[in-house]
C-alpha positions in Angstrom: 0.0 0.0 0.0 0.9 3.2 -1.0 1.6 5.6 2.4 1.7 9.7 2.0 5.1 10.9 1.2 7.5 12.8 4.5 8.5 15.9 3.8 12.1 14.5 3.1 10.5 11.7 0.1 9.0 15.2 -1.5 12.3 17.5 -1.0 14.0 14.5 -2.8 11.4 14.3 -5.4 11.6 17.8 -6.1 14.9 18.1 -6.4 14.8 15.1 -8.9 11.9 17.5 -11.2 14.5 21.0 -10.9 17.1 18.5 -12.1 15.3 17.2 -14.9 14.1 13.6 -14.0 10.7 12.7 -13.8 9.2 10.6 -11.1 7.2 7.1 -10.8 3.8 6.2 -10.3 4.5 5.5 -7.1 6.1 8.3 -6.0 2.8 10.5 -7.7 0.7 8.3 -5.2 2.9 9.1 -2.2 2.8 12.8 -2.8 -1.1 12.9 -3.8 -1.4 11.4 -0.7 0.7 13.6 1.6 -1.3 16.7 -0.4 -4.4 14.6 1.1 -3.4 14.1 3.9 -2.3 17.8 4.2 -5.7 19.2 3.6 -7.8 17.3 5.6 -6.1 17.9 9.1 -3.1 20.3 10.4 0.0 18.9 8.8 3.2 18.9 10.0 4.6 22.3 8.9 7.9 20.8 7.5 5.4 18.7 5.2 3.7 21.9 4.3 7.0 23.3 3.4 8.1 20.2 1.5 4.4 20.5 -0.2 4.8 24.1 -1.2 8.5 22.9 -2.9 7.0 20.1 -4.8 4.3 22.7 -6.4 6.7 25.3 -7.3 9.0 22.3 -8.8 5.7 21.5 -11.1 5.2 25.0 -11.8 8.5 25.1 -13.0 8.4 22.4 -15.3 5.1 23.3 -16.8 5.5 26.6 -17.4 9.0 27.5 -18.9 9.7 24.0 -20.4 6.0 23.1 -21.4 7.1 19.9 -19.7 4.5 17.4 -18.7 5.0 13.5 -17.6 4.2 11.4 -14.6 4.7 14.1 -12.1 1.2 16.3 -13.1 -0.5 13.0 -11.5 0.5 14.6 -8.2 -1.9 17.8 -9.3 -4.8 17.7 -7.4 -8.0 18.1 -9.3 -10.2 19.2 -6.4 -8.8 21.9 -4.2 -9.3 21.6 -0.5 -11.4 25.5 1.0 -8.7 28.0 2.3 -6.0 25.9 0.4 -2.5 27.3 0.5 -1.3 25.6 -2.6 -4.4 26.9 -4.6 -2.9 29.6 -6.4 0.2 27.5 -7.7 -2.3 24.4 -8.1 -4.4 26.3 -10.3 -1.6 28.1 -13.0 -0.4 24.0 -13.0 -3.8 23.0 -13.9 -3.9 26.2 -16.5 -1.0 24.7 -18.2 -1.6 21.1 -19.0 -3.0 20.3 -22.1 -6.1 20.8 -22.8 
């Protein structure tokens, strides 16, 4: 079973994206799952901070490069009310193809 990614897993993860890898299908489950996780009750903030990484990672990757591949599974397509990520969450979601 997949478990929600620690805020170390999604600093490595990001790091992988801003150096030009992409990331499994089971590493998109694991940080869906930590962005779950996140919204539905207070989250550690080092996971928030880790979280907030990971979307500006994707951001950078979509917008620039035009870049899209198994990491825009981690894109939620449902934003959780009074979401911090919603701003970057929702230029990601702007940029995928349509």
């Amino acid at each position: 079973m997949i478990k929600a990614a620690t805020a170390d897993e999604l600093k490595e993860v990001a790091d992988r994206l801003a150096n030009g890898a992409d990331i499994t299908y089971e590493q998109a489950d694991s940080v869906f799952l930590a962005y779950k996780t996140c919204g539905r009750k207070k989250a550690n903030p080092k996971t928030e901070a880790a979280l907030s990484l990971w979307f500006d990672a994707v951001l950078s990757e979509l917008k620039p490069r035009g870049r899209s591949c198994v990491f825009v599974h981690t894109l939620p397509l449902t934003l959780f009310e009074g979401d911090e990520f919603f701003q970057v969450v929702s230029e990601c979601l702007k940029l995928l193809p349509k």
